[in-house]
N, C-alpha and C positions, 0 to 999 in steps of 0.2 A: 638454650631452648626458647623458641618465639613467644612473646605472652600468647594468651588468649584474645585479645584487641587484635592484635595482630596478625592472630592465623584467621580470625574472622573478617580482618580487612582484607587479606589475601582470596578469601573465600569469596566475597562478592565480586570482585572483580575477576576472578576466575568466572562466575556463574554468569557474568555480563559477556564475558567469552563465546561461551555457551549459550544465552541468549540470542548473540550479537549472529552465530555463526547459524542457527538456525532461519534466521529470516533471513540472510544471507543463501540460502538454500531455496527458501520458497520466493522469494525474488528473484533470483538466477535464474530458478525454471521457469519461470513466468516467462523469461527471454529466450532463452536458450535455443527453446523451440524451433521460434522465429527462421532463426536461420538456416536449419536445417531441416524444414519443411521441403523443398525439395525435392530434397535427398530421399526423406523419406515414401514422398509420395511414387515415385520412381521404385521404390523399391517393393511396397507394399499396396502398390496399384488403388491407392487413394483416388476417387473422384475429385474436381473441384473443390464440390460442394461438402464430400465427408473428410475433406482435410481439414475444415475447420474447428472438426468435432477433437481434433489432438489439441487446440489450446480449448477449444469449448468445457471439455469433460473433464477437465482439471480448474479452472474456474470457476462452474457450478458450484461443487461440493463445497468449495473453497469459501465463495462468499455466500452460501447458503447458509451454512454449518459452524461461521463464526460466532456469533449471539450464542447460541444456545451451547456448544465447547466453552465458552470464558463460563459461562455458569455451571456445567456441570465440574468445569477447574475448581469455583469456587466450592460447591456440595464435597465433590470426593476428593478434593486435592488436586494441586494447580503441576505439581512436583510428578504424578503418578501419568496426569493428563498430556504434561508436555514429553515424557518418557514414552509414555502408548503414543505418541503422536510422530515421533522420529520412528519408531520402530515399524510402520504401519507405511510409512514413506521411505524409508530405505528399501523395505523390500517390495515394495511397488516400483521401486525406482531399477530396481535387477529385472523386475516381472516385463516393464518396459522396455529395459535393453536388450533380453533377449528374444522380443516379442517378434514370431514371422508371419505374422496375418493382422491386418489393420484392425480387427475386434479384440486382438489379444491388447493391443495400444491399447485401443480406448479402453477398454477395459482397467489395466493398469494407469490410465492417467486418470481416471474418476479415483481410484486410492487413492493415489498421490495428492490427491487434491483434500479429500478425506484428511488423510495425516496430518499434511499442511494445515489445514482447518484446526486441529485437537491441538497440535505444537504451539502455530501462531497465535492462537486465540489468546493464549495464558501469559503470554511473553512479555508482553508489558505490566501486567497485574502482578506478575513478580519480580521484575524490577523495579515497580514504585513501591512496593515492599519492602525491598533488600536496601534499596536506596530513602532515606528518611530527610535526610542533613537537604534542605535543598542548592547549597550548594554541589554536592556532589553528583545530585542527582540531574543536574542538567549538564553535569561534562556528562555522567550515565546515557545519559541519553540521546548526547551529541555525540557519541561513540556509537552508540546504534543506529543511529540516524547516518552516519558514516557507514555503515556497510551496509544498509542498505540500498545507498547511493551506488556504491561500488557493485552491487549483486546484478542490477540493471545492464550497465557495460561492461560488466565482466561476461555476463552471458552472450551479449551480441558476439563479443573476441571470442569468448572460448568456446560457443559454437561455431563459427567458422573452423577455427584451429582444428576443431576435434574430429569436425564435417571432412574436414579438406584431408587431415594428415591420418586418421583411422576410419574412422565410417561412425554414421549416425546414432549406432548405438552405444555409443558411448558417450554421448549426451548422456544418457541415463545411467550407466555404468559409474562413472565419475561420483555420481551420489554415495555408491558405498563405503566407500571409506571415510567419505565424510561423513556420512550419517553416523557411524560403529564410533568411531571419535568422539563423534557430539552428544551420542549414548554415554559412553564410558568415561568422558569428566563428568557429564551431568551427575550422575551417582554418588561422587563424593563433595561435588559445589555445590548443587541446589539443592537448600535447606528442605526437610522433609515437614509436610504441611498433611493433617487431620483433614481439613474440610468440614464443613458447616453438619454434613451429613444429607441423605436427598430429601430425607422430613422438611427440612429448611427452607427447601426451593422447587419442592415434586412439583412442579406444575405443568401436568401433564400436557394438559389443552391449550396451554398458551405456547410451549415449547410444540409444538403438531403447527398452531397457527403461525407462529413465527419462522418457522424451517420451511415449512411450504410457499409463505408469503415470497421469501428470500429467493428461496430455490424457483421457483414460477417466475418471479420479477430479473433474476440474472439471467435466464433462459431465455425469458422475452426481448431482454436488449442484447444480446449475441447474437440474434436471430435475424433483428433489424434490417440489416444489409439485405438479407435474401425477400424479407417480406414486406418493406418499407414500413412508414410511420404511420402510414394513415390505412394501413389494410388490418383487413376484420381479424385478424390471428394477432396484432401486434396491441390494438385497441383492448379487443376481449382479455386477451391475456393479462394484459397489463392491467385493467379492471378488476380482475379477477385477485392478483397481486395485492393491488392499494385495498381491497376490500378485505382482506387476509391479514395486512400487516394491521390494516384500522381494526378490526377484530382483536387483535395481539393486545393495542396499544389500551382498549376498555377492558382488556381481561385484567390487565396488571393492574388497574386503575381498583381494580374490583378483589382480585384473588389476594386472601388471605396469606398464602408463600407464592409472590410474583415471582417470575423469571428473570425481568428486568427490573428491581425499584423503580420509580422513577423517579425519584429524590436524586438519580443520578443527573435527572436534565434540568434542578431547579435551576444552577448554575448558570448564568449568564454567558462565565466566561466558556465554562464547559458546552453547554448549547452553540454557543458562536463559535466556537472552534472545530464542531461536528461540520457546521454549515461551511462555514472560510474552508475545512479541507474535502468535503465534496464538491468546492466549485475550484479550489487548488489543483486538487488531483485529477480532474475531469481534462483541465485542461494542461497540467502536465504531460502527465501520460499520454495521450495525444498529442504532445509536442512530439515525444520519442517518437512515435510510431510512424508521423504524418512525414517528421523532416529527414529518418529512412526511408520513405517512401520515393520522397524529394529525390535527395540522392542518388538512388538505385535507379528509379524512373526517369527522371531528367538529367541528371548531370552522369550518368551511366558508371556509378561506385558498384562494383561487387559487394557482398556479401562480408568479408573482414574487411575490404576497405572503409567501409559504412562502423562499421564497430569502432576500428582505430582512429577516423574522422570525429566519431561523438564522443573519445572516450576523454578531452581535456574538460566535457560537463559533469563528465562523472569526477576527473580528479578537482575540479574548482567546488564542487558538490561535498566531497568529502573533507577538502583541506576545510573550508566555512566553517562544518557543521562541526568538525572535530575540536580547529586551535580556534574560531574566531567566534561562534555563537553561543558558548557557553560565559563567554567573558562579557559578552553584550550583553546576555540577558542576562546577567547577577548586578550588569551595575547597570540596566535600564530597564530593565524589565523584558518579558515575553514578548505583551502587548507589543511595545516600541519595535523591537527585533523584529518582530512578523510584517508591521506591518514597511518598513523597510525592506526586507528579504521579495514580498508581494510588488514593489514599486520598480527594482530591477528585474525581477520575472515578466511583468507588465512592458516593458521597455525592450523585454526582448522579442518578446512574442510582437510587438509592433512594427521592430526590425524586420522580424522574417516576411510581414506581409508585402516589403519591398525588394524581395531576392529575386532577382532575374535569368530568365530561363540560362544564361549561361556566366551560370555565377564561379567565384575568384572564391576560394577556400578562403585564404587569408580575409582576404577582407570585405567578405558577403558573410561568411558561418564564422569564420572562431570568433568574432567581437560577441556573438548569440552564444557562443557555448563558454565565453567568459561573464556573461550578464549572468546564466543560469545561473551561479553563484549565490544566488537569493534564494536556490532552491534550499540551498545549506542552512539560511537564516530562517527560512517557511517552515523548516517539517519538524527540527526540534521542539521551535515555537510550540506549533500544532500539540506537539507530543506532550509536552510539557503541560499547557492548557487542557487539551482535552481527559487528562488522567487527574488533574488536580482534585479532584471530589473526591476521588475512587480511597476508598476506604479499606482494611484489611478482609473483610467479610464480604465486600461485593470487586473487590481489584479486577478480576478473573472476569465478571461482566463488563464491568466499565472496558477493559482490554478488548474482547471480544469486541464491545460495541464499536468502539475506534478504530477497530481494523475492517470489520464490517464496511463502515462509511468509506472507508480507504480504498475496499475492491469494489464496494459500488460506481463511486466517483472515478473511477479508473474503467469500467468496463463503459458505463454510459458517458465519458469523454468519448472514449475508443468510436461507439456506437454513432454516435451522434454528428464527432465531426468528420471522419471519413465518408459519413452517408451524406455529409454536406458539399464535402470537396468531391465525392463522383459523381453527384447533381450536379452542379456548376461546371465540372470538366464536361461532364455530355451535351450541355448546350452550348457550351464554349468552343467543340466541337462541332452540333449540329448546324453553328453560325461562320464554321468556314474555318476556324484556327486549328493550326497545326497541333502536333500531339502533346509536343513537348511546352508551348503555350498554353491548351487547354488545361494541360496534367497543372502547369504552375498556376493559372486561374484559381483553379479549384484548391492548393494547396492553402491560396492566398487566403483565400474565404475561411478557411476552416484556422489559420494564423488571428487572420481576423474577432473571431467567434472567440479563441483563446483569450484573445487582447481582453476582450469583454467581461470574460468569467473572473479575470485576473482581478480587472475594475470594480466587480461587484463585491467578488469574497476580500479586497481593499478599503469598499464600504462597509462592508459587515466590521471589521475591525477596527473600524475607528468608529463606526455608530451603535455598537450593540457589544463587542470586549470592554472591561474596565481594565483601569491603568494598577496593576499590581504594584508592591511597594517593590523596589531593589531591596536584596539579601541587605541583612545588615554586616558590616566586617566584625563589628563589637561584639560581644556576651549580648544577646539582651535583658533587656534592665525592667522591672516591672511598671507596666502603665496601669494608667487608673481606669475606672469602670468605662468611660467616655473613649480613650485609646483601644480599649476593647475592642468597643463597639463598633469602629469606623475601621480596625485591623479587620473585623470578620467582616464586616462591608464591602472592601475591598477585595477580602476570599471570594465573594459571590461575585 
């Protein structure tokens, strides 16, 4: 019969399973989409313009709804939260497949987006729970940082596959089984959690200010494309947004059971890691989207050809984050690892601004989708950093928070530099250049703009992170009052 050690060492790692396959779920949708828009639109007489609203109304909720789900994880329980949170997304995800009118979608992708929110929020606030030993806890997390790499290109492939070989409902369909699965371990892996209670953290007004800020502000950058940067719907709005969230951030300042402590951002290293991966993920996720764009539009890749073309960045992305970043960062720390992982992302993204309208797979793209490889070394880092503070009583915020800045920095990349690169292809156009020139102009610019964000969240890390100690291999030994002092120093 197994000890008890050991059926509990079984157990988290089961629950890191479970963890792991959930965001694997809300990532894969995030893509999935993509490619079977379409299909879809053909089928369910989508306008242009209301096709957008199938990844729009699953986004919103999504990054709306994250902050205030990691806290109410914390209040009622993180265990009950991320169980309503698959349940709520499985059956959105059937509501979807079988949906034959374009409002019954959107309809069902605003849930999905919902659920996603309640599941993802808590996912990491219970894994840096389960996970204490920080040894362990950064393979933990290079294992999840691992499939989420993989949820990215797995959706491109297996929307195509699913597009091409059955029909587009089953993009959504597919969720069931996985959902009922990641239901039915969760039950007996993830340890079962009280919560603070809502006395602890009622805060009505600040959770109203902060859901509305969120959801106003990811609204306003989705929009972008249709309303540009400088017109009065994108201004207001956006005003409207910062004066909401600045509202939030003097409630908590003030309210007796805040929403969010802010003892979570005294952190340095915590602060600098929210920032390094909104200017990361801005300009990642706009790699994915822009150098498909590439592809399909210039170099004339179908639909799975474009997935199987990008899928060696998802496998150099996964092998990094799995066997190679957890060994780096116990014997050199986060810091170091990040800001290395940041210096080949940089490197590639300067690549691509030299890729010519009739580029060579071999040797124009895969050298870029072997650089990404840094994405492996970047996100654990990240992950690792920005959950350091989180504590057993606020984990479930701090989570929340982190993922928050994650689909911000992901939808305002999106926003920002495609609305860059179809400026510059229209004058590149109105100045005489062919299609397939203008399109790569404009690709260039917005490669360019990446290169830059790369550069800046490289400076945040080396000017504003502190250098953590590597794990030690030994027992440790007791230091005196001074060793203390400069160990917690180093925490901050």
């Amino acid at each position: 019969m197994p000890s008890t050690s050991t059926s509990f060492l079984r157990s988290r790692w089961a629950a890191l399973g479970v963890l792991s396959t959930t965001m694997l779920m809300t990532i894969l949708d995030g893509s999935i989409v993509t490619v079977a828009a379409p299909a879809i639109q053909d089928d369910l007489g989508f306008s242009p313009a209301g096709l957008s609203w199938i990844m729009n109304a699953y986004l919103i909720p999504l990054g709306g709804l994250l902050l205030l789900a990691g806290r109410l994880g914390d209040l009622i329980g993180r265990r009950a939260l991320f169980l309503t949170g698959n349940a709520v997304f499985t059956a959105a995800s059937v509501l979807a497949g079988a949906a034959t009118s374009s409002g019954v979608l959107i309809a069902a992708r605003f849930l999905q987006g919902v659920g996603s929110a309640l599941a993802s929020a808590v996912v990491l606030g219970i894994l840096v729970t389960l996970f204490t030993d920080p040894r362990e806890r950064t393979m933990a997390i290079g294992i999840f940082s691992f499939t989420g790499a993989a949820g990215a290109s797995i959706g491109q492939v297996l929307g195509g596959v699913l597009t091409d070989a059955l029909n587009w409902h089953w993009i959504f369909l597919v969720n069931l089984p996985i959902g009922l699965a990641t239901i039915l371990l969760a039950l007996p892996a993830l340890p079962r959690d009280r919560g603070l209670g809502l006395a602890a953290g009622a805060d009505v007004a600040g959770a109203l200010l902060v859901t509305s800020g969120l959801v106003l502000g990811i609204y306003t950058i989705v929009k972008v494309e249709r309303h540009g940067w400088l017109s009065g719907h994108t201004l207001g709005l956006g005003a409207v947004s910062v004066a909401l969230l600045a509202g939030f951030v003097v409630r908590q300042a003030r309210a007796a059971t805040p929403l969010m402590p802010l003892r979570i951002l005294r952190s340095r290293n915590v602060s600098g890691a929210y920032v390094v991966q909104l200017l990361t993920l801005s300009a990642m996720f706009a790699f994915q989207v822009i150098v498909a764009l590439y592809m399909q539009g210039v170099l004339g890749y179908g639909a799975l050809d474009t997935g199987l073309a990008m899928l060696p960045a998802a496998v150099m992305i996964g092998v990094v984050s799995l066997l190679v970043s957890p060994r780096m960062s116990n014997r050199f720390g986060e810091r170091a690892v990040l800001v290395a992982g940041l210096v080949l992302l940089t490197v590639a993204m300067a690549w691509l601004t030299t890729v010519p309208v009739r580029a060579d797979y071999v040797t124009d793209l895969l050298p870029v989708f072997v650089l990404i490889a840094g994405g492996g070394l970047v996100l654990p880092s990240l992950t690792g950093l920005g959950m350091s503070s989180a504590r057993p009583d606020d984990a479930g915020v701090a989570s929340g928070l982190f993922t928050t800045v994650q689909q911000v920095g992901m939808a305002l990349g999106v926003a920002v530099l495609t609305t860059l690169a179809a400026s510059r292809t229209e004058s590149l156009r109105a100045a005489g250049r062919d299609e397939a020139t203008a399109l790569t102009g404009g690709y260039h610019l917005a490669f360019s703009v990446s290169a830059a964000l790369l550069v800046a969240a490289l400076a945040v890390s080396i000017l504003v992170l502190r250098r953590p100690r590597p794990v030690a291999p030994e027992t440790p030994r007791p230091v005196s009052g001074a060793g203390r002092a400069e160990a917690a120093e180093d925490r901050r």
